[in-house]
C-alpha positions in Angstrom: 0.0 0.0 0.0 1.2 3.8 -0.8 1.0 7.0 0.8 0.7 10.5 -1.2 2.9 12.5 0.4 4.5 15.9 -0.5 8.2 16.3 -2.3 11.1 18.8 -1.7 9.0 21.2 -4.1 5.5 20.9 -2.8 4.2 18.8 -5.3 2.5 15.3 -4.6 4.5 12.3 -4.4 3.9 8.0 -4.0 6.2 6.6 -1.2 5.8 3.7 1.1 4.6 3.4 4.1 8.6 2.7 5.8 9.2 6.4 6.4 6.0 6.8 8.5 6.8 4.0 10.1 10.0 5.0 11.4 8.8 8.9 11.8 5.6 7.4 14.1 8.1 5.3 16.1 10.5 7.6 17.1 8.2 10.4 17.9 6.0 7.9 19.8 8.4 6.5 21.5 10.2 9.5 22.5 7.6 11.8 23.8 6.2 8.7 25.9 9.9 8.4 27.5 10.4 11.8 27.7 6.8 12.3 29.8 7.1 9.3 31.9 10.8 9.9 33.0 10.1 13.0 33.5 7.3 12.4 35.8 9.9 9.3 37.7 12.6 11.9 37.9 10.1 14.3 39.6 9.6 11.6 42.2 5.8 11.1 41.2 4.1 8.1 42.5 3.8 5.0 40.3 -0.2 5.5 39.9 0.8 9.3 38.6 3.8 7.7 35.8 1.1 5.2 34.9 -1.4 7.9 34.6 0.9 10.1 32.3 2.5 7.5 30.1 -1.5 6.2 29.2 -2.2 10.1 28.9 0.8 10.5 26.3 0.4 7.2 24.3 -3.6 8.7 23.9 -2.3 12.4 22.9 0.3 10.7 20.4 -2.5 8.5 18.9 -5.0 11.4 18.4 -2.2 13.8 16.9 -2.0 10.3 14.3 -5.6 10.8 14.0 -6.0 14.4 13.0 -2.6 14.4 10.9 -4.2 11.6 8.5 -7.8 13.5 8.8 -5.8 16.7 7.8 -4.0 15.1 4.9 -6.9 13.2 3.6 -8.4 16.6 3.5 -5.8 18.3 1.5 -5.4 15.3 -0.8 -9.1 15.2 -1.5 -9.4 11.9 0.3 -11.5 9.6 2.8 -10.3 11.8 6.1 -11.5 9.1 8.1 -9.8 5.9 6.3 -6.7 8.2 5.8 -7.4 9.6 9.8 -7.1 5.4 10.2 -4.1 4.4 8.1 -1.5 7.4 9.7 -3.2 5.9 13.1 -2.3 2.2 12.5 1.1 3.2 10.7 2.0 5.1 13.5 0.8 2.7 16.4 2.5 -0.4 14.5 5.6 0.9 14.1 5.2 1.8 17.6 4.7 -1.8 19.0 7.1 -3.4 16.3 9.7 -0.7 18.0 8.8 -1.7 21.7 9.2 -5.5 20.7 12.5 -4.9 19.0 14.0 -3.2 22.2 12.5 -6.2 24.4 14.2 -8.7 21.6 17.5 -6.7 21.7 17.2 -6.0 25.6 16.7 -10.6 25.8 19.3 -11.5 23.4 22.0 -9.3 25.2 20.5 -10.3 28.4 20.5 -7.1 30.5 17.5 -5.3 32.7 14.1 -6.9 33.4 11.3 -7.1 31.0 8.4 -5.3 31.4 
């Protein structure tokens, strides 16, 4: 499956879905880090870290919602199946990310798993 995206000159371009993968997982996976060490490093209570890191993962998965809805609009497509794909690319790579770090974290055998 393709994505229409935009170029270096503003015009409209077919790519894969392999650079939104990588852009969802990295911002996904950052912000969510970022918020919940934060809030560990602020010496919240573990209700209060679980609290945030469900409130980020949700914020993240709605800005995936109304980036796809936004470009669906400009592209003169379904906003809602467009909304859906960014959504699921986004969330995918997310998970495929987490289970490469628990994979990577195994095979060298260091930490705990979560």
């Amino acid at each position: 499956m393709t994505v229409v995206g935009f170029d270096a000159q503003g015009g409209c371009s077919r790519t894969g879905h392999l650079g939104d993968a990588v852009l969802g997982a990295i911002d996904g996976g950052i912000t969510s880090f970022a918020v919940v060490a934060g809030a560990v490093g602020g010496g919240f209570s573990s209700l209060v870290v679980i609290i945030l890191g469900v409130v980020s993962i949700a914020a993240t998965s709605l800005a995936f919602l109304c980036v796809g809805i936004a470009k669906g609009w400009m592209l003169d497509q379904s906003r809602f199946r467009s909304g859906l794909e960014t959504l699921l690319t986004g969330g995918g790579a997310a998970v495929l990310a987490y289970g490469a770090g628990a994979l990577l974290r195994a095979w060298m055998g260091t930490g705990t798993m979560a």
